[in-house]
NUDOVO-802847 format. One line per 4 residues: their letters; for each residue x, y, z of N, C-alpha, C. Coordinates in Angstrom, 1 decimal. Example, Ala and Ser with C-alpha at 12.3 -4.5 7.8 and 13.67 -1.06 7.14 Angstrom:
as) 13.2 -5.7 7.8 12.3 -4.5 7.8 13.2 -3.3 7.8 ~ 12.8 -2.2 7.1 13.7 -1.1 7.1 12.9 0.0 7.9
// end
This chain:
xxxx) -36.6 -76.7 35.0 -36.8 -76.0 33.7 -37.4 -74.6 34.0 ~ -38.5 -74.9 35.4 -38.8 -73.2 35.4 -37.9 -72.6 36.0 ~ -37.0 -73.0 36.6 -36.1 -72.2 37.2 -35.0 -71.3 36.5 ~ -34.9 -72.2 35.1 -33.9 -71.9 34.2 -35.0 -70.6 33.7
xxxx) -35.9 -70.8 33.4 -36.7 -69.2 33.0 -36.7 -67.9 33.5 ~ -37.1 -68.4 34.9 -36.9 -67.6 35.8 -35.2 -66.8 36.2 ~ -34.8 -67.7 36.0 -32.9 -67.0 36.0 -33.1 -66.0 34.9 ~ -33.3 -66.7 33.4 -32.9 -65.8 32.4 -34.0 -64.4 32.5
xxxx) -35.6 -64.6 32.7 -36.0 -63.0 33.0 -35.5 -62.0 34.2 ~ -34.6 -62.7 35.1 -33.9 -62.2 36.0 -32.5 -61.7 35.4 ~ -31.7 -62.1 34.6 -30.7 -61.5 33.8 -31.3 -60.6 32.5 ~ -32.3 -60.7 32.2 -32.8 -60.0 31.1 -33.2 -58.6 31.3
xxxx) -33.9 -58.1 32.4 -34.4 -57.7 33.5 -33.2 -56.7 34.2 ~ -31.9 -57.6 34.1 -30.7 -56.8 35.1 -29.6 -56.3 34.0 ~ -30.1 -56.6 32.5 -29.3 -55.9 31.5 -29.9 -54.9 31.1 ~ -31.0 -55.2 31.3 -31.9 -53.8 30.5 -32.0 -52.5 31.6
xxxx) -31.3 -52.5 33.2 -31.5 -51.6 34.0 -30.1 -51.4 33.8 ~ -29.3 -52.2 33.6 -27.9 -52.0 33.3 -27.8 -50.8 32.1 ~ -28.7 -51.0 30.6 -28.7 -50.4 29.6 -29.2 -49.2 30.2 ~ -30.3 -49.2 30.9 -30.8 -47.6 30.9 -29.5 -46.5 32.0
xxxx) -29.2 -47.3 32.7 -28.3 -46.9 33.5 -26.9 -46.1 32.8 ~ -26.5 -46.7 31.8 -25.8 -46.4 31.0 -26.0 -45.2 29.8 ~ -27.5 -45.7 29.8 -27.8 -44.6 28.5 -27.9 -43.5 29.5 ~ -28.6 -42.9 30.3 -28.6 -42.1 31.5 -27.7 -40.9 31.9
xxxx) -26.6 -41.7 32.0 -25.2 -41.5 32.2 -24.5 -40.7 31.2 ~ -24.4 -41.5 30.2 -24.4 -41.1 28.9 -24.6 -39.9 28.4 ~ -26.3 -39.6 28.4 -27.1 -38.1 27.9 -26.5 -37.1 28.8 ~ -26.7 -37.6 30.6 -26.0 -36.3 31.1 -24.8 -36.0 30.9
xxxx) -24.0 -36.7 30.5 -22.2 -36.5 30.2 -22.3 -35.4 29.0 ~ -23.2 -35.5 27.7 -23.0 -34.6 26.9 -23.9 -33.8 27.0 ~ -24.9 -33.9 28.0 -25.8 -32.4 28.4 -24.6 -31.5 29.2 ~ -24.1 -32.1 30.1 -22.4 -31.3 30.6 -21.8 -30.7 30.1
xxxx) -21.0 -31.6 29.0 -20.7 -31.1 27.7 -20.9 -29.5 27.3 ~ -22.0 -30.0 26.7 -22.3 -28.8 25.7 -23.3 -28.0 26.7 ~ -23.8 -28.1 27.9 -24.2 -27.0 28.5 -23.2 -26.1 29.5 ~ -22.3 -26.8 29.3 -21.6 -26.3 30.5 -20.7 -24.9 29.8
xxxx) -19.8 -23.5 30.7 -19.5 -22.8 29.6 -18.6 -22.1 30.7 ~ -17.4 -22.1 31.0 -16.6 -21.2 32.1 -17.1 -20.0 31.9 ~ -17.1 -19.5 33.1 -17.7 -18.2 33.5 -17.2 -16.9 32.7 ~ -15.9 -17.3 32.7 -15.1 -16.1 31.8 -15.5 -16.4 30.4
xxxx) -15.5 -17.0 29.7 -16.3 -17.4 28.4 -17.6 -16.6 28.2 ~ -18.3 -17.1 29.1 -19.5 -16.7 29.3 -19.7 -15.3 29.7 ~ -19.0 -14.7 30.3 -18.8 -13.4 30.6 -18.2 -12.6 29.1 ~ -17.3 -13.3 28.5 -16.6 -12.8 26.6 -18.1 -12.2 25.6
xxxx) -18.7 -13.9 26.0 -19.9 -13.8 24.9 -20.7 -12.7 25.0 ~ -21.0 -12.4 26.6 -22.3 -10.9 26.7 -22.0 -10.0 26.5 ~ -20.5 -9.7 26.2 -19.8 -8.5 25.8 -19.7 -8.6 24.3 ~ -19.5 -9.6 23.7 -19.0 -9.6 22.3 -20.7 -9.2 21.8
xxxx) -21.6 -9.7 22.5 -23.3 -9.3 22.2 -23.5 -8.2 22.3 ~ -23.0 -7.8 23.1 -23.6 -6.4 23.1 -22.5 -5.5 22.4 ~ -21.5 -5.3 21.9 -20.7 -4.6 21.2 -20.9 -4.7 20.2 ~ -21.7 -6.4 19.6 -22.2 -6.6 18.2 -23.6 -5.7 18.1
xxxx) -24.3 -5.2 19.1 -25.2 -4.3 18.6 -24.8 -3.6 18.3 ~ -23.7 -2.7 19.2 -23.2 -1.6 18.4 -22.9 -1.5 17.3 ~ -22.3 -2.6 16.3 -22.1 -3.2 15.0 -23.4 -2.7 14.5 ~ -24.1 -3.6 14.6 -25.2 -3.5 13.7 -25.9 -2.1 13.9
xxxx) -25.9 -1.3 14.7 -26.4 0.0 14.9 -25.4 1.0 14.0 ~ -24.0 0.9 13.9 -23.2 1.3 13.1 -23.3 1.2 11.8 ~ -23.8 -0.1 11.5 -24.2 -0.4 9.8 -25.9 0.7 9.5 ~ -26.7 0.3 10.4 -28.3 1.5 10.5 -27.9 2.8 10.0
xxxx) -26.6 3.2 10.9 -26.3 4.4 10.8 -25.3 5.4 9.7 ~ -25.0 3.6 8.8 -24.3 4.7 8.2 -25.1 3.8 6.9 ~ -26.1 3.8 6.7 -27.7 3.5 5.9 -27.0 2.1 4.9 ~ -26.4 1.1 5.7 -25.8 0.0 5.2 -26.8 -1.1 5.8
xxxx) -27.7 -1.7 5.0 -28.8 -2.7 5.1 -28.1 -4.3 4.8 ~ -26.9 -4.5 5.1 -26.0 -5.7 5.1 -25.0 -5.9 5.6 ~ -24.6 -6.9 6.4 -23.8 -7.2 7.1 -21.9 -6.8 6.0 ~ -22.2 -8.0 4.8 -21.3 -7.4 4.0 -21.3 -5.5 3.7
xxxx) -22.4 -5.5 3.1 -22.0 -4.1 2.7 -21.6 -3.1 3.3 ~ -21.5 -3.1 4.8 -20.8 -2.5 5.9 -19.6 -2.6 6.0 ~ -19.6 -3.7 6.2 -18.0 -4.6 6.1 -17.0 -3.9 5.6 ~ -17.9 -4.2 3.7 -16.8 -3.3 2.8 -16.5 -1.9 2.9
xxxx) -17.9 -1.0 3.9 -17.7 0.2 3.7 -16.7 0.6 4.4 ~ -16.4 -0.4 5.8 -15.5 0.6 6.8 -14.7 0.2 6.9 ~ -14.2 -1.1 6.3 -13.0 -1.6 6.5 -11.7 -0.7 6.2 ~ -11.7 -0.1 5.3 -10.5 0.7 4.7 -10.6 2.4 5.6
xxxx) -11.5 2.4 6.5 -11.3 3.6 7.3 -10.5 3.6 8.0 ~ -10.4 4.8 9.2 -9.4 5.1 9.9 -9.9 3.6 11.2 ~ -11.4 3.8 10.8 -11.9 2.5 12.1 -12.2 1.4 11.9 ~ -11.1 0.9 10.6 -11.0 -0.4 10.0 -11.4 -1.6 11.2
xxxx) -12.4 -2.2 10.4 -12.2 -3.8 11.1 -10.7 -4.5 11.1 ~ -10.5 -5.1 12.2 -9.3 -5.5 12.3 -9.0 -7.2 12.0 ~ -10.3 -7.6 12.9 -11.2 -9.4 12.4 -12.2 -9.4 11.3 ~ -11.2 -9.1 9.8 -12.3 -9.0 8.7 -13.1 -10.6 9.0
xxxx) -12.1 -11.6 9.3 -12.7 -12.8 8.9 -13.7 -13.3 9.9 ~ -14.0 -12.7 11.0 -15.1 -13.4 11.8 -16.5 -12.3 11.5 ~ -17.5 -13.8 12.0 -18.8 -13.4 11.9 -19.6 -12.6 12.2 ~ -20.5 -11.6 12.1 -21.3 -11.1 12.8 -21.1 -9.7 12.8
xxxx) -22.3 -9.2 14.1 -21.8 -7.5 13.6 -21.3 -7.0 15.5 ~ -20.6 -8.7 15.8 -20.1 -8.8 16.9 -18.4 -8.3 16.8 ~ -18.0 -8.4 15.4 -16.3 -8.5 14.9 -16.2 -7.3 15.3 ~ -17.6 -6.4 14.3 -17.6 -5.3 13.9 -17.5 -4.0 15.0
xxxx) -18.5 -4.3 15.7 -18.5 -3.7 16.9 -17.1 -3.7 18.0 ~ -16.6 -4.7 18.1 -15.6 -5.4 19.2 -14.3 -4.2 18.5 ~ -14.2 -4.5 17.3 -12.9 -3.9 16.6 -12.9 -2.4 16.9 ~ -13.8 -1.7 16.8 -14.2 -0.4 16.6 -14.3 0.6 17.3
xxxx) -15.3 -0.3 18.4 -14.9 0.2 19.9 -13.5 0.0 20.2 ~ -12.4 -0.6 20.0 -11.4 -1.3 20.9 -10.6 0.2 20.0 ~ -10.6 0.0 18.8 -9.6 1.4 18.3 -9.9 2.7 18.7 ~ -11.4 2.9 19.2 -11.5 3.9 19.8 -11.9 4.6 21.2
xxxx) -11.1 3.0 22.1 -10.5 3.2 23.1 -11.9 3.2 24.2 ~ -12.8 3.3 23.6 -14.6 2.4 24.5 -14.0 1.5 25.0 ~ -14.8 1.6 26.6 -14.5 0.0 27.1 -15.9 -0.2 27.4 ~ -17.0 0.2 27.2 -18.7 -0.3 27.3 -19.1 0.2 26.1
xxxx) -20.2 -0.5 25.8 -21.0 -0.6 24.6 -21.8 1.0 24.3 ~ -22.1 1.7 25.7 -22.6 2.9 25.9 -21.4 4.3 25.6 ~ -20.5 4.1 26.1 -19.9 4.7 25.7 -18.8 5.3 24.5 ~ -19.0 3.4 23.7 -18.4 3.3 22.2 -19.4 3.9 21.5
xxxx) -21.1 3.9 21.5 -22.2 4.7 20.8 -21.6 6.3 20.7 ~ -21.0 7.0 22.0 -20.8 8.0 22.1 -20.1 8.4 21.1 ~ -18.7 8.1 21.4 -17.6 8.2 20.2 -17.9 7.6 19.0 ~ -18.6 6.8 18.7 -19.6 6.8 16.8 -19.6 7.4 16.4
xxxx) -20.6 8.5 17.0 -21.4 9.1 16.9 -20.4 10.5 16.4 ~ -19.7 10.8 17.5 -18.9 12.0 16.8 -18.0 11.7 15.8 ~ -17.8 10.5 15.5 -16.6 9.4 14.4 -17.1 9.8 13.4 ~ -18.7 9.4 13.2 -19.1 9.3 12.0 -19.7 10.4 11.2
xxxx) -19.7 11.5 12.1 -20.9 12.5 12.0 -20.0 13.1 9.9 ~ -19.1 13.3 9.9 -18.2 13.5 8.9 -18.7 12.8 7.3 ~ -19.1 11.1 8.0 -19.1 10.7 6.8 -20.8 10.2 7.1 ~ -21.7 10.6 7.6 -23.1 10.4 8.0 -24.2 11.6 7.5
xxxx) -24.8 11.6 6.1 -25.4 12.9 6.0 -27.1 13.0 7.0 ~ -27.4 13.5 7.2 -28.4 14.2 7.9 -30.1 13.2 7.5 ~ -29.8 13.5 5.6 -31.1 13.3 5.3 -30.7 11.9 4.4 ~ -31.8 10.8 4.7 -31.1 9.7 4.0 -31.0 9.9 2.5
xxxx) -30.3 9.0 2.0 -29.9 9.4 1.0 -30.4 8.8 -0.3 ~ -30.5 9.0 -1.3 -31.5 8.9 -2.5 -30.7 7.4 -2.8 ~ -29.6 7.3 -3.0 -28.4 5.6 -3.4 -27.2 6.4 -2.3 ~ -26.5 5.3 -2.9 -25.3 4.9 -2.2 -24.5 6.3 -2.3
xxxx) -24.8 6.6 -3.8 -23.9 7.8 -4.5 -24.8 8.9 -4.8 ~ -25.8 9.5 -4.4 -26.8 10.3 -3.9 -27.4 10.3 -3.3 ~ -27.1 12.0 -2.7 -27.8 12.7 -1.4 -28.7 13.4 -1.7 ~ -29.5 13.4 -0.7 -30.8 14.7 -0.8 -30.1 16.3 -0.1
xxxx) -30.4 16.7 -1.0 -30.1 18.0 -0.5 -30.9 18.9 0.3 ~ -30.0 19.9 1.4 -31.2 20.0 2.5 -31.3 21.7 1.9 ~ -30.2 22.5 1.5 -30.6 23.9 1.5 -29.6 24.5 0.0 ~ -30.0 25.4 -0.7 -29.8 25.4 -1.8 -29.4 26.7 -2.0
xxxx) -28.4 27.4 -2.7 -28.0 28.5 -2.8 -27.0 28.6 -4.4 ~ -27.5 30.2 -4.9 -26.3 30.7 -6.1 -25.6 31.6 -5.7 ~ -24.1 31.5 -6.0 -23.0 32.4 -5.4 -23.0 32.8 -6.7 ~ -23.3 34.2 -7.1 -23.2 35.1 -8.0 -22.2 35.8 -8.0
xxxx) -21.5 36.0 -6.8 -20.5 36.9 -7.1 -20.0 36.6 -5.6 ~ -18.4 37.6 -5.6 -17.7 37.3 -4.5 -18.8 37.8 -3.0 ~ -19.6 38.7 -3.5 -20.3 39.3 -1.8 -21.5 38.9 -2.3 ~ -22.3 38.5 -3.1 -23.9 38.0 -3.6 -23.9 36.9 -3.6
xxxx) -24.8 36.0 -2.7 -25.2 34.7 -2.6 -26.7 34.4 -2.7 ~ -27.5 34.2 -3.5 -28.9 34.3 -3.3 -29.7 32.8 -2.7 ~ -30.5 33.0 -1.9 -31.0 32.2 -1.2 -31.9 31.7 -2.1 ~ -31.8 30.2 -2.5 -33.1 29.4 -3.5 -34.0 28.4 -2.7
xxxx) -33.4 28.4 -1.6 -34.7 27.5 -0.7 -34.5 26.5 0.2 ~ -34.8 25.9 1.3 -34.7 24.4 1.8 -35.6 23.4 0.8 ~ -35.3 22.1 1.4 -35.5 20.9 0.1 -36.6 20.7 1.0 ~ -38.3 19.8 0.5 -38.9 19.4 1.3 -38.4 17.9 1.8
xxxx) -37.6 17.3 1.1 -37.2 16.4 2.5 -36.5 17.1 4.0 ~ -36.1 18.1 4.1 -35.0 18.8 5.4 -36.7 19.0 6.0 ~ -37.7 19.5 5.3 -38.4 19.6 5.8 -39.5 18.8 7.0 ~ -39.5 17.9 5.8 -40.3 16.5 6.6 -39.7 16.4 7.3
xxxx) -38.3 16.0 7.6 -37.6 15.7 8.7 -37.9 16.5 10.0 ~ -37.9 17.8 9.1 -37.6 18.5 10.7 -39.4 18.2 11.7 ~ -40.2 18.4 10.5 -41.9 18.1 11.4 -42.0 16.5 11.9 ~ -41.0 15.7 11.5 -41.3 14.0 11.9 -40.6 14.0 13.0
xxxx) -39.4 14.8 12.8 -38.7 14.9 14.6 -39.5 15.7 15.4 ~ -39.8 16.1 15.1 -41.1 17.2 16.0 -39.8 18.2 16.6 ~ -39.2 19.0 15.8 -38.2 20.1 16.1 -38.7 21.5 16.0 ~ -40.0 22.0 16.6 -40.8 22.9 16.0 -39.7 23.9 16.1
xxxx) -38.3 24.7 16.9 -38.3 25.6 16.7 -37.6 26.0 15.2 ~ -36.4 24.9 15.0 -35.6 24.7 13.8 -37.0 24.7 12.6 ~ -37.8 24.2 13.0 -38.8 24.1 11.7 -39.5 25.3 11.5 ~ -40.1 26.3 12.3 -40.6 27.6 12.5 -39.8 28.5 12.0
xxxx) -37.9 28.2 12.4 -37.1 29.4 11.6 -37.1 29.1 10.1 ~ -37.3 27.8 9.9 -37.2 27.3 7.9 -38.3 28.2 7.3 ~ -39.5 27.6 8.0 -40.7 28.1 7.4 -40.4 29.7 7.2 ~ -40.1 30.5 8.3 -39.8 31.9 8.1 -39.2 31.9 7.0
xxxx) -37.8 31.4 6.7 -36.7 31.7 5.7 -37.2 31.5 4.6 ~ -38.1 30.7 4.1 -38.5 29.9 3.2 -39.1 31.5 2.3 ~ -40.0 32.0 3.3 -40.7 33.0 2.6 -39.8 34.3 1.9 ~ -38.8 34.1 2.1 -37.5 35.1 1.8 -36.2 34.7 0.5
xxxx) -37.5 33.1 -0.1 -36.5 32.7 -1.2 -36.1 33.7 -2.4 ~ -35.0 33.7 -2.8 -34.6 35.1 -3.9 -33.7 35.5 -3.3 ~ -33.8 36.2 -1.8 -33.1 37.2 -1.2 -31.4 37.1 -1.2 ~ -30.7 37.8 -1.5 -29.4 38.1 -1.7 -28.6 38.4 -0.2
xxxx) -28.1 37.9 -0.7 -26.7 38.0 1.1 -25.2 37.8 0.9 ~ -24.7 38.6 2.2 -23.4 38.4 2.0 -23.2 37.1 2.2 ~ -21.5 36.6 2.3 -21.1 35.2 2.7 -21.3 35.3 4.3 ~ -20.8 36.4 5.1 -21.0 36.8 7.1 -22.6 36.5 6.7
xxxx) -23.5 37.2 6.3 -25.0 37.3 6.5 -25.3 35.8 6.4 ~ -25.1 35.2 5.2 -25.2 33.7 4.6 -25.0 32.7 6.4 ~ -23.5 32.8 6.6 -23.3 32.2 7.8 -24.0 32.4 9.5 ~ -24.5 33.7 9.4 -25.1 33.9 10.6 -26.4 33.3 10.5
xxxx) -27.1 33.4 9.3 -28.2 33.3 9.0 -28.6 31.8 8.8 ~ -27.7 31.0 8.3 -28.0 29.8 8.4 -27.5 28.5 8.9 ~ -26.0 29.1 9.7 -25.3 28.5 10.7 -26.3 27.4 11.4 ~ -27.4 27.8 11.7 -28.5 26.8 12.5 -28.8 25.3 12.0
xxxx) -28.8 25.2 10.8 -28.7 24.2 10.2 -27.9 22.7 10.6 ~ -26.8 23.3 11.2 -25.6 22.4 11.1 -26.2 21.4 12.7 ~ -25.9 20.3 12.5 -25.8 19.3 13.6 -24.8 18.2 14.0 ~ -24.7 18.0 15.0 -23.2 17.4 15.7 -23.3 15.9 15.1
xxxx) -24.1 15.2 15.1 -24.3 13.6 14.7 -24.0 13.6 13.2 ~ -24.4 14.3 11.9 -24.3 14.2 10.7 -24.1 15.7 10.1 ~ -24.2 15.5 8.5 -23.5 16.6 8.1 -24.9 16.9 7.0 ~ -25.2 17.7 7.1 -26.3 18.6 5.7 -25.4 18.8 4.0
xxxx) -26.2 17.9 2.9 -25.5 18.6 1.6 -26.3 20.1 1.0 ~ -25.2 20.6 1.0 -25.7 22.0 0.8 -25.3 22.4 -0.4 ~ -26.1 22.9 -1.8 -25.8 22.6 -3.1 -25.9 23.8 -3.2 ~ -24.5 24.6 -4.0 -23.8 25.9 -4.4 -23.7 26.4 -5.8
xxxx) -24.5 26.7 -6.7 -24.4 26.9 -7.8 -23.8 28.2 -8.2 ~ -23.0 28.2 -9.1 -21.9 29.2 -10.0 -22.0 29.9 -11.1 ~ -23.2 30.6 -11.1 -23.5 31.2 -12.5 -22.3 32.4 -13.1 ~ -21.5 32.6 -12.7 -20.9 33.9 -12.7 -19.3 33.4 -13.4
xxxx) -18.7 34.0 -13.5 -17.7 34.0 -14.5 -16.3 34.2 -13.3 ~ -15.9 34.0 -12.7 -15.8 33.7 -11.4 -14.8 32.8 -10.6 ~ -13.5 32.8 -9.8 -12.5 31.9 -10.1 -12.3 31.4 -8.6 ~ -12.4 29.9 -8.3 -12.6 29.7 -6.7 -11.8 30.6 -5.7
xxxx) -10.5 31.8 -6.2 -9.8 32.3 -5.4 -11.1 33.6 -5.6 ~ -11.4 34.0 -6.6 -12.3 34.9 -6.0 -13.5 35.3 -5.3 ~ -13.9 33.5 -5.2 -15.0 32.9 -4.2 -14.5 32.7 -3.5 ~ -13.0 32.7 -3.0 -12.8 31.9 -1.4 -13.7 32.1 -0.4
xxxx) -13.9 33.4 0.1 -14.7 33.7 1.4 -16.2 32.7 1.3 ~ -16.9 33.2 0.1 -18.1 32.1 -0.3 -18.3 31.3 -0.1 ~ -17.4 30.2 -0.9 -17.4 28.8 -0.8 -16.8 28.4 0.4 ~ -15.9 29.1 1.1 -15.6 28.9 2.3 -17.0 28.6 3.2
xxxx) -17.8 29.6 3.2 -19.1 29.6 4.0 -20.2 28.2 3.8 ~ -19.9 27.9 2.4 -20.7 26.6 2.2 -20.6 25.6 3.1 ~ -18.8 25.7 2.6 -18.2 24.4 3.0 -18.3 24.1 4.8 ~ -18.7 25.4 5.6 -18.7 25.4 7.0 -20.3 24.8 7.1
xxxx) -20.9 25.5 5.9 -22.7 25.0 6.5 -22.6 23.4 6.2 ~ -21.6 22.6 5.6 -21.6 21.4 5.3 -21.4 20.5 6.7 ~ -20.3 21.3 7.3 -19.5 20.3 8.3 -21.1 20.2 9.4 ~ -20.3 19.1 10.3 -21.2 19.0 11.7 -20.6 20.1 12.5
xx) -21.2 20.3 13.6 -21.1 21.0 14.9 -20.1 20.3 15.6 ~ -18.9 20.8 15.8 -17.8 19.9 16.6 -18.1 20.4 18.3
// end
């Protein structure tokens, strides 16, 4: 009888090392599983990571605080997303760079940067569908353009970048608000303004009786203080 005991805590004993043995086996099989990840995979992912920041630096930049609302803004560009349906600001990035021919994350920033400068204004913007305006002028006539002032946002900007010299020539100009100029004087004079990354809204008012063919030269000059530095 004790022997028969003794047998069964001896099989009881050799199932339950059996069990752990098993369970053991088991956990590492699907720790394998799902830890395991081919190199080339794994190599896809750090690239799709890091091209997804460029995404999300791309949405920062073009003052889009959502993954969607980015989405919708650039899809119908020249730098359409191509994978509207995948996730992340990994699609975003991957597509963008690839159309414009980036092969590192460093040097798709580059070309952004001159991509966007067109549709990127300077000073953020009041909504979606208003801008701040940085410098303000009346075109009175075909050769009179009177100077009405920089905006104090162009301003703050320029003292929070700490851009003392661009800021020293405002402040000078500033004191010369009223003054009358040609469209050449207009452009020599305030050419400085312009920057390569984004574009300045520069607000042209029309008091004069006056027909855009007789403003061409004029409005021509605006429309240059508008563009970025190519």
């Amino acid at each position: 009888m004790f022997d028969n005991r003794k047998v069964s805590q001896e099989r009881v004993i050799g199932i339950s090392f059996v069990d752990i043995l098993i369970q053991a086996l088991f956990v590492l099989l699907v720790a394998l599983l799902v830890g395991y990840m081919d190199p080339t995979e794994r190599s896809a992912l750090v690239v799709k990571g890091a091209f997804g920041g460029v995404g999300k630096d791309l949405c920062a930049k073009l003052n889009k605080d959502s993954l969607e609302a980015c989405r919708e803004y650039i899809k119908d560009r020249e730098f359409g997303i191509k994978n509207p349906t995948q996730a992340g600001y990994g699609a975003i990035g991957e597509d963008i760079c690839q159309s414009f021919g980036a092969s590192t994350p460093e040097e798709c920033d580059k070309v952004i940067d001159r991509q966007l400068a067109p549709l990127r204004p300077c000073l953020n913007p009041v909504s979606e569908f208003v801008l701040q305006e940085t410098v303000s002028f009346s075109v009175k006539s075909p050769s009179e353009i009177v100077f009405l002032g920089f905006s104090k946002a162009f301003i703050a900007k320029l003292s929070d970048s700490k851009q003392a010299a661009t800021l020293s020539r405002v402040i000078e100009l500033e004191q010369s608000k009223g003054t009358t100029y040609t469209p050449r004087e207009v452009e020599l004079t305030f050419d400085f303004i312009r920057e390569t990354n984004c574009f300045h809204s520069v607000i042209a008012g029309r008091p004069g009786p006056f027909s855009d063919g007789d403003l061409r030269e004029a409005l021509g000059v605006m429309r240059k203080l508008r563009q970025p530095v190519k």
